[in-house]
C-alpha positions in Angstrom: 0.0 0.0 0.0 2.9 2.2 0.9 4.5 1.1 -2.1 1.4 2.7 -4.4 1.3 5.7 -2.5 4.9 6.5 -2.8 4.4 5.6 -6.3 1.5 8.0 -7.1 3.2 10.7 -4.9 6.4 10.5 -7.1 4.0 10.9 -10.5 2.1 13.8 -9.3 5.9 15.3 -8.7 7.1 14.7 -12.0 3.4 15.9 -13.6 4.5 19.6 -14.3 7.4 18.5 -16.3 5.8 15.8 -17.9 2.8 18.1 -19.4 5.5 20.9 -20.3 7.3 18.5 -22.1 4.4 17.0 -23.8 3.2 20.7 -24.7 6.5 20.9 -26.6 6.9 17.9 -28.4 3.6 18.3 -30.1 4.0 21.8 -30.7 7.3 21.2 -32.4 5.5 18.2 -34.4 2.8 20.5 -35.4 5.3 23.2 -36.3 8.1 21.3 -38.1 8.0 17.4 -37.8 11.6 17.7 -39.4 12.9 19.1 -35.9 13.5 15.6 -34.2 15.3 14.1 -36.9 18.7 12.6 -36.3 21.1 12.0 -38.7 24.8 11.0 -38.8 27.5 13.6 -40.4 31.2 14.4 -40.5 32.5 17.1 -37.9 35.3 19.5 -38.6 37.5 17.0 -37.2 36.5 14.1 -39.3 34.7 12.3 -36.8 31.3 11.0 -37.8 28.5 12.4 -35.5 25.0 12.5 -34.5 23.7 15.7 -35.3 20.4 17.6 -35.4 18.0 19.4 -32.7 17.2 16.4 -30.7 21.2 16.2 -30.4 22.1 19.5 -30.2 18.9 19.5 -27.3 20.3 17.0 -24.7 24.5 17.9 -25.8 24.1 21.7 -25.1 21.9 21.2 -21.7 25.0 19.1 -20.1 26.3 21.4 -17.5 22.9 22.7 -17.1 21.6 19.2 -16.2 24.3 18.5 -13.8 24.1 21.8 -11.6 20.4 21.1 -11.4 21.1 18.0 -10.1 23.4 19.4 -7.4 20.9 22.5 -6.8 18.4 20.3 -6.0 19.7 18.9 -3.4 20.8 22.5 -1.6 17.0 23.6 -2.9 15.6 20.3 -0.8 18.1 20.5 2.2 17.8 24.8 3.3 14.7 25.8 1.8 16.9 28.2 -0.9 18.8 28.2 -3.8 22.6 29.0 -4.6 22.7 32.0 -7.0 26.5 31.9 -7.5 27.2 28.7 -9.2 27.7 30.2 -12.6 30.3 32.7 -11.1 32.3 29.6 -9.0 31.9 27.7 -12.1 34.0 30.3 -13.9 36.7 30.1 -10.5 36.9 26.8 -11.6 37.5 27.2 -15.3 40.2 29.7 -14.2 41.7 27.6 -12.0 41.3 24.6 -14.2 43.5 26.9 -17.1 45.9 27.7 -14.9 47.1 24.8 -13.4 47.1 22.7 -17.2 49.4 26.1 -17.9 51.6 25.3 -15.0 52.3 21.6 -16.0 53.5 22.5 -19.8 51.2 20.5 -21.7 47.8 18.7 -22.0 48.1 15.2 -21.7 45.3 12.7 -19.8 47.6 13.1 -15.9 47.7 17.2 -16.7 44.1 17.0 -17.2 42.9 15.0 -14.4 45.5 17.1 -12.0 44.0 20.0 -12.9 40.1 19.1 -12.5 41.0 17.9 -8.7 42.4 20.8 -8.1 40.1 23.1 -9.3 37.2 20.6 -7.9 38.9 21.3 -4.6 38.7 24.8 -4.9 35.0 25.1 -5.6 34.4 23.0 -2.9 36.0 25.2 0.0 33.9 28.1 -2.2 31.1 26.7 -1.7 31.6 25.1 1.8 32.2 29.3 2.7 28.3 29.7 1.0 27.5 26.7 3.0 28.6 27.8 6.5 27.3 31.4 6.0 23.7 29.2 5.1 23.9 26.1 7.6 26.0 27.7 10.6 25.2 31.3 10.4 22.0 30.7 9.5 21.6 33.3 6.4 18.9 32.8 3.5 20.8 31.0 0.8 20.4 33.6 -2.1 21.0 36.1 0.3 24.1 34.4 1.0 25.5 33.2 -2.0 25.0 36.9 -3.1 28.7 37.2 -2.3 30.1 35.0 -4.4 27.6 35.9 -7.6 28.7 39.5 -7.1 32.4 39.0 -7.0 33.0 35.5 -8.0 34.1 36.4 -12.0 36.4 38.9 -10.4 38.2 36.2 -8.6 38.2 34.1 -11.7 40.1 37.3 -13.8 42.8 37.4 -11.0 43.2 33.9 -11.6 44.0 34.0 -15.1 43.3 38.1 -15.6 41.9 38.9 -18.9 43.7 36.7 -21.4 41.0 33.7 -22.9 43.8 30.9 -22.9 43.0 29.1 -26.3 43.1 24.9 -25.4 43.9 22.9 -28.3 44.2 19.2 -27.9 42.3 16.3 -29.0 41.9 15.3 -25.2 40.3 18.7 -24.1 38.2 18.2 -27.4 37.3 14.6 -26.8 35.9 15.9 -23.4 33.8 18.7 -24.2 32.7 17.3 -28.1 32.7 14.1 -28.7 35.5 11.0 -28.7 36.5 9.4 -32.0 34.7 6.4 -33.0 31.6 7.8 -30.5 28.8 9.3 -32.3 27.0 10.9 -29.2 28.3 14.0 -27.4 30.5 13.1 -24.6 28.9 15.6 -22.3 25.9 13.7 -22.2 27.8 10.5 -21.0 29.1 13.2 -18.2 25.5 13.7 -17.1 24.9 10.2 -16.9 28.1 9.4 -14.7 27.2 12.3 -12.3 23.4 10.7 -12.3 24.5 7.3 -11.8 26.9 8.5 -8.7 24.2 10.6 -7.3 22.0 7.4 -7.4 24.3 5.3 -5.7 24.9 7.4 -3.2 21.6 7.6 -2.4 21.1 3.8 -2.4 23.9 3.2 -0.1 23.5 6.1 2.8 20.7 7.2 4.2 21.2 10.9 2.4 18.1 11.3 0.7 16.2 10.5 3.7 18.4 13.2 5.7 18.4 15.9 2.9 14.7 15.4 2.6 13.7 15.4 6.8 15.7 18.3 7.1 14.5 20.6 4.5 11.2 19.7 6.1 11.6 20.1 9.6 15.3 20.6 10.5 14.5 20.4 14.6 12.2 16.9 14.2 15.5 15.7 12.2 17.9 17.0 15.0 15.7 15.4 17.6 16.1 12.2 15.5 19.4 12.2 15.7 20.4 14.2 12.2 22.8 16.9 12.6 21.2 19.7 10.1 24.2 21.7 9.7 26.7 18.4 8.3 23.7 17.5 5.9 23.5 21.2 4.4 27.0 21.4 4.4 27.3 18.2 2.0 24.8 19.4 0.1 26.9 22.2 -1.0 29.7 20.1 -1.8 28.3 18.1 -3.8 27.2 20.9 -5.8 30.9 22.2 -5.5 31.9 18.9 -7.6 28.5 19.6 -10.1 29.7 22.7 -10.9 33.4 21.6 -11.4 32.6 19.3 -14.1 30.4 21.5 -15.9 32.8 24.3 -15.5 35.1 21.4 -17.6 32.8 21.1 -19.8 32.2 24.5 -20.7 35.9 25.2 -21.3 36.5 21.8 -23.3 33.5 22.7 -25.7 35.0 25.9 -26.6 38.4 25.2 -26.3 39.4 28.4 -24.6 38.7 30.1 -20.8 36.6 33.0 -21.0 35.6 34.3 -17.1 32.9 36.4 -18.6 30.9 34.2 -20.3 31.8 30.8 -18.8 28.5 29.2 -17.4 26.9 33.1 -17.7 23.0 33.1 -16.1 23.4 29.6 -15.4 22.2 29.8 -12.0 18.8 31.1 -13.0 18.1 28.5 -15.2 19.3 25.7 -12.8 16.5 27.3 -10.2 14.1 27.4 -12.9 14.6 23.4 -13.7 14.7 22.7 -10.4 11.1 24.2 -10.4 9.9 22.1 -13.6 10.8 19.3 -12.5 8.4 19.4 -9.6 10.4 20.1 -6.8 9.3 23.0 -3.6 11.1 25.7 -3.9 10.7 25.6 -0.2 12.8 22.4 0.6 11.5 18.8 1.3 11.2 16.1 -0.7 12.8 15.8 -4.4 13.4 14.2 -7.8 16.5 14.8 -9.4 14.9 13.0 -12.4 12.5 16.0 -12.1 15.4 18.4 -12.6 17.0 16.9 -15.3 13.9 16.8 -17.3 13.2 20.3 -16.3 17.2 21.3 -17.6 16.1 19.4 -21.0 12.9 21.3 -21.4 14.6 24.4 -20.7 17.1 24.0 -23.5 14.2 22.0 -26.2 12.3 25.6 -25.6 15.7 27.4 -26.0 16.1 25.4 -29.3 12.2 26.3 -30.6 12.2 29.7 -30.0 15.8 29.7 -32.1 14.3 27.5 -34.6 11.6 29.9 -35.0 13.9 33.2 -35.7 13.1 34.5 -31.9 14.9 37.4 -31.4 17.8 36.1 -29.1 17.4 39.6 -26.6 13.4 38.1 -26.2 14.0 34.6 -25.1 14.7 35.4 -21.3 11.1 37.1 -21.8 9.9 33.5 -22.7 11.4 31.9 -19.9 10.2 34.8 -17.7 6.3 33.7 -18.6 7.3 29.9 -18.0 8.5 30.8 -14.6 5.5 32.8 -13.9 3.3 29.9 -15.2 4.9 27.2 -13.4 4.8 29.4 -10.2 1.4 30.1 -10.2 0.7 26.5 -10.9 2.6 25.4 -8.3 1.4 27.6 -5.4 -0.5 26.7 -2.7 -3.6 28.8 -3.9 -3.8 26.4 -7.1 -3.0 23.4 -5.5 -5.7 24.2 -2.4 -8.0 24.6 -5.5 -7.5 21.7 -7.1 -7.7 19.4 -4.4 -10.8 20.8 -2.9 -12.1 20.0 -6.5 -10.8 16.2 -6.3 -12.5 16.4 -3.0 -16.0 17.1 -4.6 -16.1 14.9 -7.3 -14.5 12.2 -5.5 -17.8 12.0 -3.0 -20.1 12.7 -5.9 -18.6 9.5 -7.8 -18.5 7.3 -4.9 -22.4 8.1 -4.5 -23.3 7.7 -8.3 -21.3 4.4 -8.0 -23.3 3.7 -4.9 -26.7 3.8 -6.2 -26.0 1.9 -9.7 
């Protein structure tokens, strides 16, 4: 019974994103059938590829699927969301740059040195937006403000105001795709970072913990969950999200650019978070939610640019989506419509009563 309850619980979650992505794919099939085609073709570096929208769809929402994931986990553990990952994730990308300059060359040990390290940096970053949230006990976006506000800055005393170009089959094998592999290796990053989040999840107890405490942080504490280590964890795993899509980003194009590296990522990370179903508030969550909501973002990205919308106008777009989804999901709508449920429900039973 449980089982079926949990069950139907976790599909009413994942409703929101399900219709909005329904509402796009017939749209688009109504529009241009042509738009999910898939076909194979030769890149500039000889390497046959998938290509096409459908492609381009789930390649270029990589690193925003992957800080989703790790957002929604600080969303569901303190009731907030971190507005500074797209300003760490360039910290990272400088940091990333500068060691692979330091060792003399890209080769597979430079590379993997140089992600630890700058993984290790974003994680004491974000441990700093972490204590100011879990021990000091400040709002999340209030205190990740910091960071947003000055975190590129950091990033140009890094590496100043050079864009260091990277050219090297490795860095390009990492950000596009790997010789004799058709799909984009990003999304085989996405899936990695999915599949480790899943684990851990199966093998600890910190879903349960993430989940209790975003709920009620003093019933946790009088269970015997210390609050403070679960947000802090929280916000390291979203230190190692952001990492490897900050080495993503800079593989893709080759080249370290603090200003535009992961730009306005943080909004749309908060925005997919809220597609995919989960409270804004904290609680309980679906990181599947969140990676459907990343995907949708991007697939209405992709529409509006397939349909010659003015690039300026598409945050507008997103503005009305958030505004939908908001007012869908607040507590005046969802009052509504189960006080409706409630009224038919009766009526049926009686209908089915009397026949």
């Amino acid at each position: 019974m449980n089982k079926k309850k949990n069950a139907a619980s976790g599909l009413r979650q994942l409703l929101i994103p399900l219709i909005a992505l329904g509402i796009l794919i017939v749209f688009n099939l109504i529009r241009d059938v042509s738009f999910f085609s898939v076909e194979m073709r030769v890149n500039n570096s000889g390497n046959v590829v998938l290509a096409g929208n459908l492609i381009s769809i789930i390649d270029t929402a990589s690193e925003l699927a992957i800080i989703a994931m790790g957002m929604t986990l600080v969303t569901a553990a303190c009731g907030g969301q971190d507005i500074s990952v797209g300003a760490v994730g360039a910290i990272s990308g400088a940091v990333l740059v500068k060691v692979l300059q330091a060792m003399g060359g890209i080769t597979a040990l430079s590379v993997v040195a140089a992600f630890a390290a700058a993984t290790a940096v974003t994680i004491l970053f974000k441990l700093f937006n972490g204590t100011l949230v879990a021990v000091f006990r400040i709002q999340p976006m209030i205190a990740t403000l910091i960071l947003f506000s000055c975190g590129r800055s950091i990033a140009y005393w890094i590496n100043g105001s050079a864009t260091p170009q990277l050219t090297s089959p490795i860095i390009d094998s990492i950000g596009k795709t790997i010789p004799g592999i058709p799909v984009p290796t990003p999304v085989f990053a996405v899936l990695l970072v999915a599949l480790l989040l899943v684990l851990i999840f199966k093998f600890t107890s910190l879903r349960l913990y993430t989940q209790s405490v975003g709920i009620n942080q003093g019933a946790a504490r009088l269970n015997g969950v210390n609050p403070t280590v679960v947000k802090l964890i929280s916000f390291v795993i979203l230190g190692v999200c952001v990492s490897v899509a900050a080495l993503i980003g800079v593989s893709r194009l080759g080249q370290l650019n603090h200003k535009t590296l992961l730009v306005d990522i943080e909004m749309d990370a908060i925005l997919a978070v809220a597609i995919g179903g989960n409270s804004l508030a904290g609680g309980k969550f679906k990181l599947i939610g969140s990676v459907m909501g990343a995907y949708i973002i991007q697939m209405l990205t992709t529409t509006l640019y397939a349909m010659n919308v003015n690039p300026v106008n598409i945050k507008a777009y997103k503005a009305i989506v958030i505004i939908i989804i908001v007012v869908a999901g607040s507590p005046v709508i969802k009052n509504a419509l189960t006080s409706l449920f409630k009224k038919r429900r009766p009526a049926k039973a009686q209908t089915e009563g009397v026949s």
